[in-house]
N, C-alpha and C positions, 0 to 999 in steps of 0.2 A: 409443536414448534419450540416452546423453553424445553422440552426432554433434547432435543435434536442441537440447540443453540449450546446447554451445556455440556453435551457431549463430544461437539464439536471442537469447544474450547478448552475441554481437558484432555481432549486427544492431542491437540496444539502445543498447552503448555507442558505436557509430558514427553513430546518429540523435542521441545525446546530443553528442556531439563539433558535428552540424552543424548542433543550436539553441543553442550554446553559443557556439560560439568566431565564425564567421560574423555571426552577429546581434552578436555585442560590437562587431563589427570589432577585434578585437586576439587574434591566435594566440598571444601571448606572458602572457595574463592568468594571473597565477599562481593566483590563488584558485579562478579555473575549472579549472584542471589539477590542481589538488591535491583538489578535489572529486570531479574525473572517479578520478582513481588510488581517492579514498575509497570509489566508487562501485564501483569495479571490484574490491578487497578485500572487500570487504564479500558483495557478489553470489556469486563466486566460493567464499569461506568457507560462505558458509548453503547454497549446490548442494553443496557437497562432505555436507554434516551433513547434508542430508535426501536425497541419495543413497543414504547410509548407513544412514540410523533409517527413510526411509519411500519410498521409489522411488514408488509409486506414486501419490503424492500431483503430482509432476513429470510423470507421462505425464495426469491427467486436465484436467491444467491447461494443457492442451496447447488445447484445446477446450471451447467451448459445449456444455452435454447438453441432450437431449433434454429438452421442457417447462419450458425458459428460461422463467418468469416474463415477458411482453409490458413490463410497468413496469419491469423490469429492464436489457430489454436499451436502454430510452431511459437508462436514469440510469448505466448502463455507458458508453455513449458518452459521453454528460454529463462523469461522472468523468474517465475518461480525456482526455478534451479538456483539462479545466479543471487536471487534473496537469499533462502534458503544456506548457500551456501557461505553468508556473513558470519553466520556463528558460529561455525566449525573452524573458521580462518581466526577468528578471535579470539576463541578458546587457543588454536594452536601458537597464536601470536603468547599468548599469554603463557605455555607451558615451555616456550621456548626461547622466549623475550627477542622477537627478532624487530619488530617494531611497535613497542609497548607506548602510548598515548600518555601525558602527563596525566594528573588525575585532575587537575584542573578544568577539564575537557569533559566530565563526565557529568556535569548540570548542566551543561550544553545541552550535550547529547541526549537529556531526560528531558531539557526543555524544549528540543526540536522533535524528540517523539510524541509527547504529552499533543503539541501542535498540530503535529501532522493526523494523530489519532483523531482528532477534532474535528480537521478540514476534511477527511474522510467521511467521518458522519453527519457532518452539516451537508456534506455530496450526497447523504442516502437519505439523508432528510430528505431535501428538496427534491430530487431525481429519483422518480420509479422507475427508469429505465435505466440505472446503476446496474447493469449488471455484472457479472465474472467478464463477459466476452463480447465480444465487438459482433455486432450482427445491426439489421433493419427487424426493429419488434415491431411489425406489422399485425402480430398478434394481438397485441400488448397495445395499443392504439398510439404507437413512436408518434412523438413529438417533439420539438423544439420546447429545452428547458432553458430560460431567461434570467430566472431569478435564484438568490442568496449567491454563492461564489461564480456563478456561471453570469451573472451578470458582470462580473469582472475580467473573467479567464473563458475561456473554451473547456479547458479540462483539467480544473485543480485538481480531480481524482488522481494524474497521475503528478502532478507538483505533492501533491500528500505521500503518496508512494517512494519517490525519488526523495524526498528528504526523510521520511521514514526508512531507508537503505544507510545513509550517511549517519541520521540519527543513532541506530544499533550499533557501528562500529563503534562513532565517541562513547557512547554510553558503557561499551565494551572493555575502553581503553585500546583501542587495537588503529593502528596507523596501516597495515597489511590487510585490514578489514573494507579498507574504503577499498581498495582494487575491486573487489566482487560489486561493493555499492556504487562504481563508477560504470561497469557493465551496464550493470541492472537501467543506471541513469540514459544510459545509453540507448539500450532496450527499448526504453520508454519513450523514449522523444521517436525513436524509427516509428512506433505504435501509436504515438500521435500523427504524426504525418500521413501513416495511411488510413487513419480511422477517421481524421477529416475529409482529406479526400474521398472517400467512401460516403460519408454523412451528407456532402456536398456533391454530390452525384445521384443518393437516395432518398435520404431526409429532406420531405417537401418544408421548406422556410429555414434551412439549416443557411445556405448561401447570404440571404438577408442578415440573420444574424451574424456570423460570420461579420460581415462588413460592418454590424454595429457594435459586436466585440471585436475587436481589432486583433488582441492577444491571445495566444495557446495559453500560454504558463504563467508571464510574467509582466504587469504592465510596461509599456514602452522600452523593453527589451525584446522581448519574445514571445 
């Protein structure tokens, strides 16, 4: 499992090194590097914590389960394109200055990733059934999870997500970067919508809860 965890994450931060610094044309961009390093503290810190509090949440995340959700596995690709594709826009924000972010902007944007990185793995703390994909783990003996953020929201996994998207840009400096992290936001709320409807269709106790959380994302907005 730690062979597979850090291989996974130097495959990642080396894909990130080569939408980042290449597309800027400039190896020497500090903001990019100082992001990458944030990137790599950050990753690092939350594997060590849910190594710890929950291993097994790292081996199922490994893989798609059986009875992926068909809409899912489109809005998966989707997401991840439209993630994916913040850094390339950043980097080109940046080699071309078409909408370059103050740099006052850029402890933001480490203190909303820092955050979001958090609320993702206090989601895998608490939730074995964190998966990649939207499915009924029938397998996996699905239940209804109540407690740490889920006792607040329905689905901070993707409130962590969606502000990890806008996070990358500020931290980027890149104003042309939110466009992709507005998608992605975008993405994500369709992917809430149908994964509760689904939940509350198949998830036996999902409907009650439901009614006793009130909110998807956000208290007494939404």
């Amino acid at each position: 499992m730690i062979i597979h965890l850090v291989l996974k994450s130097g495959f990642m931060l080396l894909a990130m090194v080569l939408l980042i610094f290449p597309v800027a044309g400039d190896w020497h961009w500090q903001t990019g590097w100082s992001f990458f390093f944030l990137v790599l503290v950050t990753i690092t810190g939350c594997a060590a914590y849910l190594y710890r509090v929950n291993p097994e949440i790292i081996e199922v995340r490994k893989r798609l389960g059986a009875g992926t959700k068909r809409w899912d596995l489109v809005l998966l690709l989707l997401i991840s394109t439209t993630f994916i594709t913040i850094l390339p826009v950043a980097s080109l924000d940046h080699r071309h200055g078409i909408g370059n972010a103050p740099a006052w902007l850029v402890p933001t944007g480490y203190a909303l990733f820092i955050l979001a990185n958090a609320l993702v793995a206090w989601c895998e703390a608490v939730n074995k059934h964190f998966e990649v994909s939207v499915r009924l783990q029938s397998d996996r003996d699905h239940h209804v999870v109540s407690t740490g953020p889920y006792a607040v929201v329905r689905h901070p996994g993707y409130v962590a997500l969606s502000t990890m998207a806008v996070a990358i840009a500020l931290s980027l400096q890149s104003y042309c970067a939110l466009v992709p992290a507005a998608v992605c936001i975008l993405l994500n709320l369709i992917r809430t919508f149908l994964e509760d409807a689904m939940l509350k269709e198949e998830l036996e106790g999902y409907r009650e809860y439901a009614e006793r959380t009130r909110w998807r994302w956000i208290p007494w907005i939404f």
